[in-house]
C-alpha positions as CSV (number, residue, x, y, z in Angstrom):
1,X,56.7,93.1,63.9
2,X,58.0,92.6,67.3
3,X,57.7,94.0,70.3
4,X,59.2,95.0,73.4
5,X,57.6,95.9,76.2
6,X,59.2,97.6,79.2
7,X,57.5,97.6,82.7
8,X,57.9,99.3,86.1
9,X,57.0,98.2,89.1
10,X,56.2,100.3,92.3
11,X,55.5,98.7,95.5
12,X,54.7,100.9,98.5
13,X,55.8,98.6,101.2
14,X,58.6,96.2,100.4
15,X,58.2,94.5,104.0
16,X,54.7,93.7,103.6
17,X,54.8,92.5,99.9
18,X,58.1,91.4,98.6
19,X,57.2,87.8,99.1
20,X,54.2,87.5,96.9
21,X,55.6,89.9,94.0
22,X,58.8,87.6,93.9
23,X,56.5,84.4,93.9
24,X,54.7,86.0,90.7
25,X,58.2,87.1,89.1
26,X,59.2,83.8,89.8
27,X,56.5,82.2,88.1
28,X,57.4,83.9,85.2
29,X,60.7,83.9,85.3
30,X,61.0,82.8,82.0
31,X,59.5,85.7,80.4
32,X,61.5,88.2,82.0
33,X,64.7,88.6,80.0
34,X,66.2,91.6,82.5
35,X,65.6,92.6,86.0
36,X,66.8,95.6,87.8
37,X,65.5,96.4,91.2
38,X,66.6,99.3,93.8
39,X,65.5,101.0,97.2
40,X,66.5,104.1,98.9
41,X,69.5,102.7,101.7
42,X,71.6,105.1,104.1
43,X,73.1,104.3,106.9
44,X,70.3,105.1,109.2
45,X,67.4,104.0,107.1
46,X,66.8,101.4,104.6
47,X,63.0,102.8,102.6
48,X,60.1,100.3,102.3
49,X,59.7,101.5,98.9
50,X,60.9,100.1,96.4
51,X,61.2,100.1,92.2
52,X,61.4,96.9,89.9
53,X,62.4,97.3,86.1
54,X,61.5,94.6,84.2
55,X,62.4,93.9,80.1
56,X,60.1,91.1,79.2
57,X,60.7,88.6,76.0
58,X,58.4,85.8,74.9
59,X,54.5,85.5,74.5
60,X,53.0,88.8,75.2
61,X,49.7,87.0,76.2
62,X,51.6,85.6,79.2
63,X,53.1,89.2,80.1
64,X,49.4,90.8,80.6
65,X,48.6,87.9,82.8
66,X,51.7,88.2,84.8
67,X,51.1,92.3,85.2
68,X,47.0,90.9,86.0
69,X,48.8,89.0,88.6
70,X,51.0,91.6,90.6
71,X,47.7,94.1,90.2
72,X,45.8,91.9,92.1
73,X,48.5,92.7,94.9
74,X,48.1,95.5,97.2
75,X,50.0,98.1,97.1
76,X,51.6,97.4,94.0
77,X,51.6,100.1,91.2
78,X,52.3,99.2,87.3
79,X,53.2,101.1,84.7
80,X,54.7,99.7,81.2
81,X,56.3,101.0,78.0
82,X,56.0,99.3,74.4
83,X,58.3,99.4,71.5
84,X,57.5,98.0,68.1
85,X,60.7,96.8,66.3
């Protein structure tokens, strides 16, 4: 059976940690099969907050060492969703 697994990524201060949660995603890249990222923007305020959607394909052993690897970030929250197909 295979499986899909769907994960969110929360990061409190985009400033602060943007660079080492792309170096990870990078690293990975070639698990990650979609990406969708967003942040609150006006015209007077652009949020430090931001969300990361990630659809992940490949070995799943490598997608609990790349979610290990943005835990060990602060800051960063992680949540994921599984489908069995």
């Amino acid at each position: 059976m295979k499986e899909i697994r769907i994960v969110a990524i929360m990061i409190s201060d985009r400033i602060k940690e943007a660079g080492r949660t792309q170096m990870i995603l990078s690293k990975y890249a070639h698990i990650i099969k979609s990406r969708l990222g967003f942040h609150e923007v006006s015209e007077y305020k652009c949020s430090r907050v931001g969300m990361i959607i990630l659809q992940l394909a490949g070995n799943p052993e490598e997608w609990d060492k790349m979610e290990n690897e943005l835990k060990n970030i602060g800051g960063i929250e992680i949540k994921h969703i599984c489908f069995n197909c």
